[in-house]
C-alpha positions in Angstrom: -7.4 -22.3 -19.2 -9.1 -23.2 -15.7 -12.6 -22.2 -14.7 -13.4 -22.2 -11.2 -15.3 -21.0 -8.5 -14.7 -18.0 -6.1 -14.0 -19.4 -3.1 -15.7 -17.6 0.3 -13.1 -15.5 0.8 -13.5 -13.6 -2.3 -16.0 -11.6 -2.7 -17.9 -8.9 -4.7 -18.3 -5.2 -2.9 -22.0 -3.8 -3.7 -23.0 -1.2 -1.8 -26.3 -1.3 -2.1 -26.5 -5.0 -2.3 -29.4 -6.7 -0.6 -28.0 -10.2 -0.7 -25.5 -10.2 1.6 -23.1 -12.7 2.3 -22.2 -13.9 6.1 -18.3 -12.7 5.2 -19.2 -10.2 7.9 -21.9 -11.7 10.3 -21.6 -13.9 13.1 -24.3 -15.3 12.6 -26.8 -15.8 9.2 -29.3 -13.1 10.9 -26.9 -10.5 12.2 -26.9 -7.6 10.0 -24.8 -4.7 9.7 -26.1 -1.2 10.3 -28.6 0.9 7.5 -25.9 3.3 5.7 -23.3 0.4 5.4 -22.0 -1.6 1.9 -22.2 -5.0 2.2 -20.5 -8.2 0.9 -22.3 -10.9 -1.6 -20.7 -13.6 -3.4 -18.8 -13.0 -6.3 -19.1 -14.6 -9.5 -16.5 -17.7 -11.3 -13.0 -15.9 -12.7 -11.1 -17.3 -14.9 -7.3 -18.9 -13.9 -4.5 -19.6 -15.8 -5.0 -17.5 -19.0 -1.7 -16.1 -18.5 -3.5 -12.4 -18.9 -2.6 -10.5 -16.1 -5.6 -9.2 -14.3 -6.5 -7.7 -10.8 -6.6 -11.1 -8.3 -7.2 -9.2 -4.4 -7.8 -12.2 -1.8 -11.0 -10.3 -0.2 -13.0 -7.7 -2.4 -13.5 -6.4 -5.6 -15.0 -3.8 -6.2 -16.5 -4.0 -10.0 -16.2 -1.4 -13.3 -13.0 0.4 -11.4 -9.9 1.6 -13.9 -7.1 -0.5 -13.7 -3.4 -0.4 -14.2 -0.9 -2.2 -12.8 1.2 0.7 -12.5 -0.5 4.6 -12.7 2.7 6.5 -13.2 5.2 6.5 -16.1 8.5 4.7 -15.7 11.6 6.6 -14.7 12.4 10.2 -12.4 9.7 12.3 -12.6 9.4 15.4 -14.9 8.0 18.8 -13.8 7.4 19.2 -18.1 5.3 15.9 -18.2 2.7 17.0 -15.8 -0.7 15.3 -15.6 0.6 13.4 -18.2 2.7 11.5 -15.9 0.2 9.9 -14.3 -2.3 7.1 -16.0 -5.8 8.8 -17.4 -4.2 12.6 -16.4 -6.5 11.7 -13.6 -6.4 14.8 -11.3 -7.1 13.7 -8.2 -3.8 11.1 -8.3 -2.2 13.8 -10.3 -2.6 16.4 -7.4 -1.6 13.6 -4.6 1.6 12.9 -6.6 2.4 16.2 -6.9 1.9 17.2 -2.8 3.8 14.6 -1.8 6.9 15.2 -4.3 6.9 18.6 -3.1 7.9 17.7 -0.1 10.3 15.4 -0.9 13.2 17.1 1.1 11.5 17.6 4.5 10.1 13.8 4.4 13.3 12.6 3.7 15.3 14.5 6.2 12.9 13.4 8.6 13.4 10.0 7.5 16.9 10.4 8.6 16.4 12.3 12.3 13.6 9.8 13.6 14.7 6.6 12.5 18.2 6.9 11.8 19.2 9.1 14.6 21.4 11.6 12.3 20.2 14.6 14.0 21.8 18.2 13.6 21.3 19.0 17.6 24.3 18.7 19.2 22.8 18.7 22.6 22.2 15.4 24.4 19.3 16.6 26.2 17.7 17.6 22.8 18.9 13.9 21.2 15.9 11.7 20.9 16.8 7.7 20.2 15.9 6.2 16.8 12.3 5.0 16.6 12.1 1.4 16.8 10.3 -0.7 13.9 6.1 -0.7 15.0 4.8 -3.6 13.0 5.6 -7.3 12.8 5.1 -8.8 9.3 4.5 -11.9 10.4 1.9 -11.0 13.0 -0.6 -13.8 13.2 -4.1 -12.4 11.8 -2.2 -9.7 9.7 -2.7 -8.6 6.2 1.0 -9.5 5.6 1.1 -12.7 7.4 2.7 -15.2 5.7 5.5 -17.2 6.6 6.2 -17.8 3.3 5.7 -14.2 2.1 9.1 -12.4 3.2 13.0 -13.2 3.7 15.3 -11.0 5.1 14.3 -8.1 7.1 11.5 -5.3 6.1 11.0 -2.6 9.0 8.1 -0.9 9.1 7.8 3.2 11.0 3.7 3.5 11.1 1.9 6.6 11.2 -1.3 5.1 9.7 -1.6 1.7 11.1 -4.8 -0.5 9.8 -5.7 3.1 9.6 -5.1 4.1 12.9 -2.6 6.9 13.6 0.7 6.8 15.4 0.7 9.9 17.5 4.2 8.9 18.5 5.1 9.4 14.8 3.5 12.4 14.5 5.4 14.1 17.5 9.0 12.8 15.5 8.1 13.3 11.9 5.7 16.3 12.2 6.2 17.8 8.5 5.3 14.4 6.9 2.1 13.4 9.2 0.7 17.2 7.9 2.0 16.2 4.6 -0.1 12.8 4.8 -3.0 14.9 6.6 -3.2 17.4 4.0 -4.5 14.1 2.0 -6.8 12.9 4.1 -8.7 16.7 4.2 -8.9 16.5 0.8 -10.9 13.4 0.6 -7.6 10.7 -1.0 -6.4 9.2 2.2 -8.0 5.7 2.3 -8.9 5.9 5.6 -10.0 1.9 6.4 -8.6 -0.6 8.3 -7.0 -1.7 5.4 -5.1 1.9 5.5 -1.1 2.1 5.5 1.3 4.9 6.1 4.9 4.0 7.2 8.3 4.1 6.4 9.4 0.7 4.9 12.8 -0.1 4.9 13.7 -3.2 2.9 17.1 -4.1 4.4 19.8 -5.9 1.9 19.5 -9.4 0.5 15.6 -9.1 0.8 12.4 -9.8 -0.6 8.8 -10.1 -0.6 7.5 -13.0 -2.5 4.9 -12.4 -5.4 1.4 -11.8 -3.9 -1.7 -9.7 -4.1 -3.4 -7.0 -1.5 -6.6 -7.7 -0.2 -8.8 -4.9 -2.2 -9.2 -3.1 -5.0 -10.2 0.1 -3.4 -7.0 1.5 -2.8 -4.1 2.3 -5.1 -0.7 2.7 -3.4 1.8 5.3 -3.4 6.0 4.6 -3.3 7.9 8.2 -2.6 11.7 6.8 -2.4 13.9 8.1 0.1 16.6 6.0 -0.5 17.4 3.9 -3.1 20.4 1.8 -3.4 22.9 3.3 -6.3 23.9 -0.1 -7.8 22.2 -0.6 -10.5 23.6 -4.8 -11.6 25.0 -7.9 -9.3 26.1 -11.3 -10.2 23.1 -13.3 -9.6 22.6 -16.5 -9.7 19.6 -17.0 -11.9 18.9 -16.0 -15.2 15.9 -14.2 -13.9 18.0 -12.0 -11.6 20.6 -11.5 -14.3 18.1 -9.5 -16.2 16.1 -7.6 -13.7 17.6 -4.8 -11.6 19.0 -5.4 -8.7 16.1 -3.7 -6.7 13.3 -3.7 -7.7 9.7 -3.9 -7.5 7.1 -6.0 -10.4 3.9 -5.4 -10.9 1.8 -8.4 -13.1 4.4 -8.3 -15.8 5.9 -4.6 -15.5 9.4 -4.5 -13.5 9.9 -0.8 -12.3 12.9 0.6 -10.3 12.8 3.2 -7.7 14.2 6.8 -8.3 14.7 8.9 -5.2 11.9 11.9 -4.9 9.9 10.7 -7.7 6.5 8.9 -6.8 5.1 5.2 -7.7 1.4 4.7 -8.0 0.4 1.2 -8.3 -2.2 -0.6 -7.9 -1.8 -3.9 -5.6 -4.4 -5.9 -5.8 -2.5 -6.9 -9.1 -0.2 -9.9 -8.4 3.3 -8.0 -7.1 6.7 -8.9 -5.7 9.5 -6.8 -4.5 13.5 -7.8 -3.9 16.4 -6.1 -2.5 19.4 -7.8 -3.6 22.4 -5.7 -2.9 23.5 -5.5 0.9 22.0 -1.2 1.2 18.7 -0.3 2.4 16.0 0.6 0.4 13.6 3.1 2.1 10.1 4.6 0.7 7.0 6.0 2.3 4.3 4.3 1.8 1.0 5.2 1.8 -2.7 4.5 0.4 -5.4 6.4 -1.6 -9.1 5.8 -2.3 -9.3 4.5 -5.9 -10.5 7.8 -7.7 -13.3 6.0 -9.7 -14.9 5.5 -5.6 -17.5 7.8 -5.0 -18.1 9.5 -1.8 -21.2 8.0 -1.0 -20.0 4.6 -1.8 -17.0 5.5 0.6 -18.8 6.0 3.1 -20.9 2.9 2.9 -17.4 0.9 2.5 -16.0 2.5 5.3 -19.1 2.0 7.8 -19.2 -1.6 6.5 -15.1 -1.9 7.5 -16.1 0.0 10.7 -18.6 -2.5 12.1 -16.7 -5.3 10.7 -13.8 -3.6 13.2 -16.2 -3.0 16.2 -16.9 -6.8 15.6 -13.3 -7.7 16.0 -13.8 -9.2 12.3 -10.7 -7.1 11.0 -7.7 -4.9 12.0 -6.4 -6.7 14.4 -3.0 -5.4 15.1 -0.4 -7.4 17.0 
């Protein structure tokens, strides 16, 4: 068991903190605005334990609920409820439940903008597939690593480093309202470190174990696709007894079941794999942690917004 120090990338979120560190500042004087959270130096954690515990790169927010996974295993249940979800919170309860509603229309949607199998027979009503928005291996990126994916893994924003996509919302106009319909009632984590977007894991790929940047959001997986084979002959004995795709979260492997909802929480150490040659497709999109309150939300997110007037953070590419 290893002690050591937090290095100056990971910090501790205080809002009301008046020792803050220079995470954000250009220099030691600059200061952001009154009304903003700020950033201070977090304390030593302890490594190697083999206790699996929240570990975001940036912040951590302290005293916040945590799972690694806030839904029960397997196709949702209209009978289970709020008891599907971790705590029967409500607010996570009622996002769950909005989205799964509209399963059908976010799907088909799916399948118009990005596949191109529209039911217009008329070319000059015909729109061409949307092309992939994002680059995963941007430079400067929260999923830049060139050791972090293999294989291909499209991404179809509408929230990008939470900034909308109005070209997505003019294709997919039932699931931006759906996603909207959120952010009026207060869930949406609208930051820059906010995602919406189809993801599309193609065949023989993966995303390597790693953890999110924060502990402010949790994240929500509605599966539109999910490939039907459920075993392969892989090569290792780790592969042999995991499914075939999948997604782990610290120690809990979970598959996907189309139309029911994942909530998980990523600054938790998490991998994902696609080993069969279909796609696997989700939307994916991010919620304040409910244990946030609004007026530390708003200091968080004038904080993020000065950092991003700065140029600090969300850069796109």
């Amino acid at each position: 068991m290893a002690l050591r120090s937090v290095s100056r990338a990971r910090q501790i979120l205080r809002p009301h903190s008046r020792q803050p560190s220079t995470f954000f500042s250009s220099s030691e004087s600059e200061q952001p605005p009154d009304g903003s959270a700020t950033i201070i130096q977090g304390p030593s954690l302890l490594t190697s334990t083999g206790v699996h515990r929240p570990s975001p790169s940036l912040f951590q927010l302290p005293g916040l609920r945590s799972l690694p996974f806030w839904t029960a295993p397997g196709p949702s249940n209209p009978q289970q409820g709020r008891h599907r979800v971790a705590f029967n919170d409500p607010i996570i309860t009622s996002a769950v439940q909005h989205v799964e509603s509209n399963y059908d229309d976010i799907r088909q949607e799916y399948f118009s903008a990005i596949l191109g199998q529209q039911q217009d027979t008329d070319d000059k009503n015909v729109s061409r597939p949307m092309e992939p928005d994002y680059d995963v291996a941007s430079k400067g990126g929260e999923h830049a690593d060139d050791a972090l994916h293999s294989g291909t893994w499209d991404w179809h924003s509408y929230i990008l480093n939470g900034a909308r996509n109005n070209a997505f919302r003019d294709r997919c106009p039932k699931t931006a309202q759906v996603v909207d319909d959120l952010d009026k009632e207060g869930m949406l984590f609208g930051t820059p470190f906010g995602f919406c977007f189809f993801s599309t894991l193609h065949g023989k790929s993966k995303i390597q174990a790693h953890s999110g940047p924060m502990n402010l959001r949790l994240r929500m997986h509605l599966p539109l696709m999910v490939p039907k084979k459920t075993s392969a002959n892989n090569n290792t004995q780790e592969e042999l007894s995991r499914p075939t795709t999948g997604i782990k979260v610290a120690d809990q492997v979970r598959e996907w079941h189309e139309g029911s909802a994942i909530i998980l929480d990523d600054s938790y150490v998490h991998e994902v794999w696609n080993d069969v040659e279909e796609p696997r497709v989700l939307l994916l999109l991010d919620l304040w942690h409910p244990d946030i309150r609004m007026e530390e939300r708003e200091k968080i997110s004038n904080m993020f917004e000065y950092a991003r007037g700065k140029s600090w953070i969300g850069k796109q590419k």
